[in-house]
Wavefront OBJ file of the C-alpha trace (Angstrom):
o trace
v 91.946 118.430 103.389
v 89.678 115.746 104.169
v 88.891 111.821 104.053
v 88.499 108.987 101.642
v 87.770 105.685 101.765
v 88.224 102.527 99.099
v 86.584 98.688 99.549
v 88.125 96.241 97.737
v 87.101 92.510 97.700
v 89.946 90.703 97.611
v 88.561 86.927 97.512
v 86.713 88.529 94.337
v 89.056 90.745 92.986
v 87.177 93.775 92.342
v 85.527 96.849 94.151
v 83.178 96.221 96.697
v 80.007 98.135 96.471
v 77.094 98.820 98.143
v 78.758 98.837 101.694
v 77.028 101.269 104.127
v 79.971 102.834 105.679
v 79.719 105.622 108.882
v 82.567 108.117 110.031
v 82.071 109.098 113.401
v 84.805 111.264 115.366
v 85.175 110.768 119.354
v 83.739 114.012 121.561
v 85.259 115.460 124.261
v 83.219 113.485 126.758
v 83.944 110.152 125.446
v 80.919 109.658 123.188
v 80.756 109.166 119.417
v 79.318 111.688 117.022
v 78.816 110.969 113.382
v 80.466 113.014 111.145
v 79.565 111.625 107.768
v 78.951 108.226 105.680
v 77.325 106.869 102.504
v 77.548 103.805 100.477
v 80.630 102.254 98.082
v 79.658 102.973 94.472
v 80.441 100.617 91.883
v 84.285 101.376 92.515
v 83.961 100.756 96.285
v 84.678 104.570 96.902
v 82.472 107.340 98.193
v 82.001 110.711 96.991
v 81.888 113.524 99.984
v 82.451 111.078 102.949
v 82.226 113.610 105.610
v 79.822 115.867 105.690
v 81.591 119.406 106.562
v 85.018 118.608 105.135
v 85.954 121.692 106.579
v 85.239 120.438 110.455
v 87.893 117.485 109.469
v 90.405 118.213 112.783
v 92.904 116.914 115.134
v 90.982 113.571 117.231
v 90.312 110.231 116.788
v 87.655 109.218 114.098
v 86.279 105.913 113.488
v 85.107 103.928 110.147
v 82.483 101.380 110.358
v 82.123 99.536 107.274
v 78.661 97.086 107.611
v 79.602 94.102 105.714
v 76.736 91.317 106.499
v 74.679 92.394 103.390
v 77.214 93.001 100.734
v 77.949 89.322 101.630
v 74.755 88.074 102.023
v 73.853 89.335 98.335
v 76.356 87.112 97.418
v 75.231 83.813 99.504
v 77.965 84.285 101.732
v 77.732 84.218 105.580
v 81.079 85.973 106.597
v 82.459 86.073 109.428
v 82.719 89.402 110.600
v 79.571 91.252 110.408
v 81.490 94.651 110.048
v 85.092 95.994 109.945
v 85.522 99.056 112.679
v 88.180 100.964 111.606
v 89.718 103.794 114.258
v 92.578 106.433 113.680
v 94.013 108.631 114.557
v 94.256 112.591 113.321
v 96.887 114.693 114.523
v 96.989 117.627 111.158
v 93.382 117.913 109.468
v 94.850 119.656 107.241
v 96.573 115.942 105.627
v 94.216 114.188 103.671
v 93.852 110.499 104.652
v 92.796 108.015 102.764
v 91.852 105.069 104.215
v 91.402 101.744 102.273
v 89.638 98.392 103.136
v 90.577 95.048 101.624
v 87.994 92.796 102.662
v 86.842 89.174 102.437
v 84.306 86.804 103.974
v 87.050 85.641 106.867
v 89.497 88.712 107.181
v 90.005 92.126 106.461
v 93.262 94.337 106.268
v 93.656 98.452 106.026
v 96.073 100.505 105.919
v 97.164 104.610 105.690
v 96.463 104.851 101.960
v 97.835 107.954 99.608
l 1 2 3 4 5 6 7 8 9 10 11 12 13 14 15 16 17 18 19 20 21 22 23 24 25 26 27 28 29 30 31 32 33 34 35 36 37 38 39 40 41 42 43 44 45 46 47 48 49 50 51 52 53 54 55 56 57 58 59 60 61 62 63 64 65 66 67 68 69 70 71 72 73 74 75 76 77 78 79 80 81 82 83 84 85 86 87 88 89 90 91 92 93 94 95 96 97 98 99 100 101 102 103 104 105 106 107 108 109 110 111 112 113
């Protein structure tokens, strides 16, 4: 069914957008393939996140979320340049939605609905 994601700043209180985000999915020789990405809109979401929703099947995928510039624009030298994010997919047929709260010293995430 497919993937979504949702940035939310939480030392802010509001969506987090402009965040350059990459899904990648692990091959069967150990090596990372990208399988999709954008940027957070205004809502911190992004429309068609992979880019064959229809390859979405059983592995391990990875999120990278590049934070150093949505903090930068803000004045803000966080600490962690970017959140990597990796789970794991056992029924691509499930959607998973998986949601970042983020702020300059910490992150959290979660298996969203």
């Amino acid at each position: 069914m497919g993937l979504s994601t949702h940035v939310l700043d939480t030392s802010r209180g509001c969506p987090a957008a402009g965040i350059p985000i990459v899904v990648e999915m692990l091959d069967s020789i150990g090596g990372w393939q990208t399988v999709g990405g954008g940027i957070s809109d205004a809502d911190g979401r992004i429309k068609g996140l992979l880019r064959d929703p229809e390859a979405f099947a059983q592995g391990l995928y990875r999120l990278t979320f590049s934070l150093d510039g949505y903090f930068s624009a803000q004045g803000i030298h966080a600490f962690y340049p970017q959140a990597v994010v990796e789970f794991r997919v056992e029924d691509g047929g499930q959607h998973f939605h998986i949601p970042l709260l983020l702020s300059p010293f910490g992150y959290s995430t979660y298996r969203g609905s």
